[in-house]
C-alpha positions in Angstrom: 0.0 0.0 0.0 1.4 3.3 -0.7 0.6 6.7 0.5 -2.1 7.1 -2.5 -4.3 4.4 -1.3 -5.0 6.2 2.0 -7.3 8.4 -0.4 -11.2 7.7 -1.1 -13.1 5.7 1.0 -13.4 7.9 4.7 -16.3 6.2 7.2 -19.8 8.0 7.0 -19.8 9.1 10.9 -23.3 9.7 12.4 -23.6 12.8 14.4 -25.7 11.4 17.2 -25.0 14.5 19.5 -25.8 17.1 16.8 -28.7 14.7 16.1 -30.4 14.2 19.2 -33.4 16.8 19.7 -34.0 16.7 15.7 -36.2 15.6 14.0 -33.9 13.5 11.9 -30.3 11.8 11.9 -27.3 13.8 10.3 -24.5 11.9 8.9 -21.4 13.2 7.9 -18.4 12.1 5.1 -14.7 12.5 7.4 -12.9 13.7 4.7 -10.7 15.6 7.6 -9.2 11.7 7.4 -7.7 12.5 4.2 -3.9 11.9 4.3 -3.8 15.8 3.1 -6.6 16.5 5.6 -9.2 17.3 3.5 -11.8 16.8 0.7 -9.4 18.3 -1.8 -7.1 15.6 -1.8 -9.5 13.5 -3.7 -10.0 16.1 -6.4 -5.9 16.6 -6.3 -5.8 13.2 -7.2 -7.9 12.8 -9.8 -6.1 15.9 -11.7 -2.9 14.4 -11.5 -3.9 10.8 -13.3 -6.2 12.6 -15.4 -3.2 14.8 -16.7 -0.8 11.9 -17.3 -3.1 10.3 -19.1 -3.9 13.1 -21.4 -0.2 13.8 -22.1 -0.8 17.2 -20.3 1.7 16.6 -17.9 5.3 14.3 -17.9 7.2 13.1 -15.3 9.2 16.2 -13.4 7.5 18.4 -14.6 6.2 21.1 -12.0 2.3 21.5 -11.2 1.5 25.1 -10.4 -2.2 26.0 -8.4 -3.7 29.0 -6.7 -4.9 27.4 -3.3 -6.8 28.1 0.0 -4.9 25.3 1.1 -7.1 22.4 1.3 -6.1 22.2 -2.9 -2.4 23.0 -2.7 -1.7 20.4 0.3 -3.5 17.6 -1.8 -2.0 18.5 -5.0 1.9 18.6 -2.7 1.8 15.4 -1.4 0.3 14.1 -4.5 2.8 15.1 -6.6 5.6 13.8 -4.5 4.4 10.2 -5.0 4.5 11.0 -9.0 7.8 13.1 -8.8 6.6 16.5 -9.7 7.7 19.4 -8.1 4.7 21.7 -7.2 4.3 25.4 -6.5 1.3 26.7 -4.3 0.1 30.3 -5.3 -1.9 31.1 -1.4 -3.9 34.8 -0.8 -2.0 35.6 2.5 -5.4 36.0 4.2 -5.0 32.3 4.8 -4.1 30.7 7.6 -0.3 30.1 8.5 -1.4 26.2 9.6 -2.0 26.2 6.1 1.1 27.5 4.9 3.2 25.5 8.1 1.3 21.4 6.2 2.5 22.9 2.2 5.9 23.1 3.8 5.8 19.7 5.6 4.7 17.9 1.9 7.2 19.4 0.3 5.4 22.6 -1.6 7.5 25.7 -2.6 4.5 28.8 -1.6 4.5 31.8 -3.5 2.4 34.1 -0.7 -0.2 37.1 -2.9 -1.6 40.3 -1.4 -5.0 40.5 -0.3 -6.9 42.4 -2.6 -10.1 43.1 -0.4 -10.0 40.9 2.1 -8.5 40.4 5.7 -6.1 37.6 7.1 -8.6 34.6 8.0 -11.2 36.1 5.2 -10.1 35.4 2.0 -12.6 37.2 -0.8 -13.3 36.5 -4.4 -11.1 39.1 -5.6 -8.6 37.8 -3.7 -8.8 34.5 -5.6 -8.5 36.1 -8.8 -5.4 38.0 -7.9 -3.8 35.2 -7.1 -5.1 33.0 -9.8 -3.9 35.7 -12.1 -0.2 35.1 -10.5 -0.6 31.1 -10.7 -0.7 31.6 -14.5 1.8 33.4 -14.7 4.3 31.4 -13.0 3.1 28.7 -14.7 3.7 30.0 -18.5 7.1 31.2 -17.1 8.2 28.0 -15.8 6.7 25.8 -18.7 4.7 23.7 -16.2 1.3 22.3 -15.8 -1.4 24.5 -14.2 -4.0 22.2 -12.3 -7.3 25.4 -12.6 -9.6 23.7 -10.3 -12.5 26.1 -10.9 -12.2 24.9 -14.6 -10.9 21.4 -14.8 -13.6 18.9 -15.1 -11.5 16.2 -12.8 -12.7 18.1 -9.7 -16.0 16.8 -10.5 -15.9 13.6 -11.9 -14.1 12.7 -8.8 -16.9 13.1 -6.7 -19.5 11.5 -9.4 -17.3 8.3 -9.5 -16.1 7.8 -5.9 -17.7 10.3 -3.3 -21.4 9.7 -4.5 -21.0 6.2 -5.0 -19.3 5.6 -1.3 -22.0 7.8 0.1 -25.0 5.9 -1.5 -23.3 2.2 -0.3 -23.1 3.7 3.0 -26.4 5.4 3.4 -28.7 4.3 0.4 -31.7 6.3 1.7 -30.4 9.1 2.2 -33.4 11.9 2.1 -30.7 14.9 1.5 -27.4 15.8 1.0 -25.9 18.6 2.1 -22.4 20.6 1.0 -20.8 24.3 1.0 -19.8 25.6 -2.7 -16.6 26.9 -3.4 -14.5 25.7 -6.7 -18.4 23.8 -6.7 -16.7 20.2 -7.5 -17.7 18.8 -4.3 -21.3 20.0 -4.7 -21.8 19.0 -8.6 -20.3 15.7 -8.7 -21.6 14.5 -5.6 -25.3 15.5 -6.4 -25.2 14.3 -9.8 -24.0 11.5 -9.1 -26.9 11.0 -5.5 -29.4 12.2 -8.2 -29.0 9.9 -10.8 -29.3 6.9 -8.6 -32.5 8.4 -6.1 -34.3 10.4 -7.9 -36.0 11.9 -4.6 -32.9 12.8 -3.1 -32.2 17.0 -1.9 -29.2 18.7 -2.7 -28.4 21.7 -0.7 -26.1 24.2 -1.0 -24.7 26.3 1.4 -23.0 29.7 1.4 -22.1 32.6 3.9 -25.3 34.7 4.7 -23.8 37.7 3.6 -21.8 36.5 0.2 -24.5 34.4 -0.7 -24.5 34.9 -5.1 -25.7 31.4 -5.8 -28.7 32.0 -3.7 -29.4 36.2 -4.1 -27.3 36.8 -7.1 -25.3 39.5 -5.2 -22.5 39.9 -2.8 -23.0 42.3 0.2 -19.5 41.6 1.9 -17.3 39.3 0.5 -15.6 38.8 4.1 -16.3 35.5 6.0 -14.5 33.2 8.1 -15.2 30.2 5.8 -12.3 29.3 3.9 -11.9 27.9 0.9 -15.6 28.2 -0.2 -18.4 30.8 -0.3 -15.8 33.1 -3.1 -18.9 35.3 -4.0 -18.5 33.9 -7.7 -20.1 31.4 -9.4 -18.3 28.6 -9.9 -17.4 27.7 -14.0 -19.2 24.4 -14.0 -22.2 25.5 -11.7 -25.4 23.2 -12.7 -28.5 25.3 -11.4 -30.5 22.3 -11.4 -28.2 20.4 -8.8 -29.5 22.5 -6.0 -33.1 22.3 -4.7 -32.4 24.9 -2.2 -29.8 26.9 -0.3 -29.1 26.7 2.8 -27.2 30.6 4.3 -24.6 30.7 7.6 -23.0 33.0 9.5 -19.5 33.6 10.9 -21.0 33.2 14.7 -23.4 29.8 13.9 -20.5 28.5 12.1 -18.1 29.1 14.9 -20.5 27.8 17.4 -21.0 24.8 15.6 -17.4 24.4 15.3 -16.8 24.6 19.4 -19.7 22.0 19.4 -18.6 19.4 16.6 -15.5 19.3 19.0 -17.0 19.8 22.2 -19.7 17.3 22.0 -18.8 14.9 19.1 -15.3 14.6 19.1 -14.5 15.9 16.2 -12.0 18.3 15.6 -12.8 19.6 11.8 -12.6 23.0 10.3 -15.2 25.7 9.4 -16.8 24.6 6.1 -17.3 21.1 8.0 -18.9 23.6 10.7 -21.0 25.3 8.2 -22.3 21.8 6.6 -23.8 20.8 9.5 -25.2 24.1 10.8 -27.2 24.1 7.5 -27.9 20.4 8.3 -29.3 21.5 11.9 -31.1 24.2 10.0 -32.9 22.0 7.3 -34.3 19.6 10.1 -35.7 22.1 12.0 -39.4 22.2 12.2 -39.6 19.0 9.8 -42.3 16.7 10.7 -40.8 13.9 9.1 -38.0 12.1 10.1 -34.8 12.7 7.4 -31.7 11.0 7.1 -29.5 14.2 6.0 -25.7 13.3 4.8 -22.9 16.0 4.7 -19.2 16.5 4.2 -16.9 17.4 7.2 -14.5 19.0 4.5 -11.0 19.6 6.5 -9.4 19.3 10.0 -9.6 22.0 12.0 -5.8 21.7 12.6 -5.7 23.8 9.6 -6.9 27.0 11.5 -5.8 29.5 13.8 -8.4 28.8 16.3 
């Protein structure tokens, strides 16, 4: 077994606690078990084989990608099993745990101003910024640029192993639930939960108050949520995916966050806060009993607090 095999198949954990005066049962993907500590290293994966395959991307070569993160520590340690040297393009408003894991995989960090945003709030506009930087290096060093708003392997990742595990696991499952960022999580997922239960909810969730998917607008791009709720709409977005939306803010997702590790013993990040806060929200007042399943996205060792 090498490190590569650790990725894919994380338990469905039921959140009994969370669960226990609703009117309904929330389960929840670990992805925090990820050997990169997140979601993302699925999708980092999947972009890597993808590119070999295609001829995209030879042996050596270095992979370039603006991250939160979540992307650049998948893509670092994936790369290092292949032999590619890779190059994480970060908005400084992230956190320094992030920047403190890309060093431990091996990941050379190129740090961007903030454009609008503030350190621990990380805004669209920042993104771009540093997007626009990514590219750059990337034509200047002749290397392979992973885009995981616009490559397609981000979401066939999560149609071909992330829905599948979750409908083995939990095959009446009434709703699933997921925070939109690059959107990869959200589309694949849901496609592929939709194609095999046609009755099936998918939810998205965004900040309260950067909330385009579900108002069309942004009223402050600022939040604590990072790596999702970017106050853009992601390349692939599929309208129909979503039955409804599901809004947070910074002090439900916090509190949630306390309590995930408080009371459940798990000790996951923000966006895994946010999930189940819209979870909690979507059971409440529901006179029938739902089985709801989310996505606890990262650890919470990645933040400051």
């Amino acid at each position: 077994m090498s490190t590569l095999n650790l990725i894919h198949n994380t338990p469905l954990i039921f959140l009994d606690k969370i669960s226990a005066t609703l009117p309904g049962k929330i389960y929840a993907k670990a992805e925090y078990l990820q050997p990169g500590g997140s979601v993302k290293d699925r999708a980092a994966y999947q972009i890597i084989l993808d590119a070999y395959e295609n001829g995209s991307l030879k042996k050596g070569q270095t992979v370039v990608e603006m991250t939160s993160g979540n992307m650049g520590a998948g893509l670092a340690l994936v790369c290092r099993q292949f032999g590619n040297p890779f190059v994480a393009v970060m908005p400084q408003g992230n956190s320094p745990e992030r920047r403190r894991i890309l060093n431990a995989f091996g990941a050379e960090i190129v740090l961007t101003q903030q454009v609008d945003g503030s350190p621990g709030m990380v805004t669209g506009a920042d993104i771009a910024h540093a997007v626009d930087i990514a590219k750059d290096i990337a034509h200047n060093r002749n290397a392979y640029y992973a885009d995981q708003f616009n490559n397609t392997s981000c979401i066939k990742v999560h149609f071909d192993h992330t829905g599948p595990e979750i409908f083995r696991e939990l095959p009446n499952a009434d709703v699933f639930i997921a925070s939109v960022g690059s959107g990869g999580t959200f589309i694949g997922t849901s496609k592929y939960l939709k194609s095999v239960n046609q009755g099936i909810n998918c939810i998205a969730v965004e900040p309260e108050n950067a909330a385009i998917l579900k108002t069309g607008k942004v009223d402050n791009p600022k939040h604590i949520i990072q790596g999702t709720g970017y106050g853009l709409i992601p390349p692939h977005w599929e309208q129909t995916l979503a039955d409804d939306f599901i809004t947070v803010s910074d002090e439900e997702v916090r509190d949630m966050k306390m309590r995930l590790s408080s009371d459940q013993g798990l000790y996951v990040g923000y966006s895994a806060a946010a999930n189940v806060i819209a979870a909690q929200k979507y059971l409440q007042d529901r006179e029938k009993v739902l089985n709801i399943v989310t996505i606890l996205c990262d650890s919470g060792y990645k933040y400051s607090d």
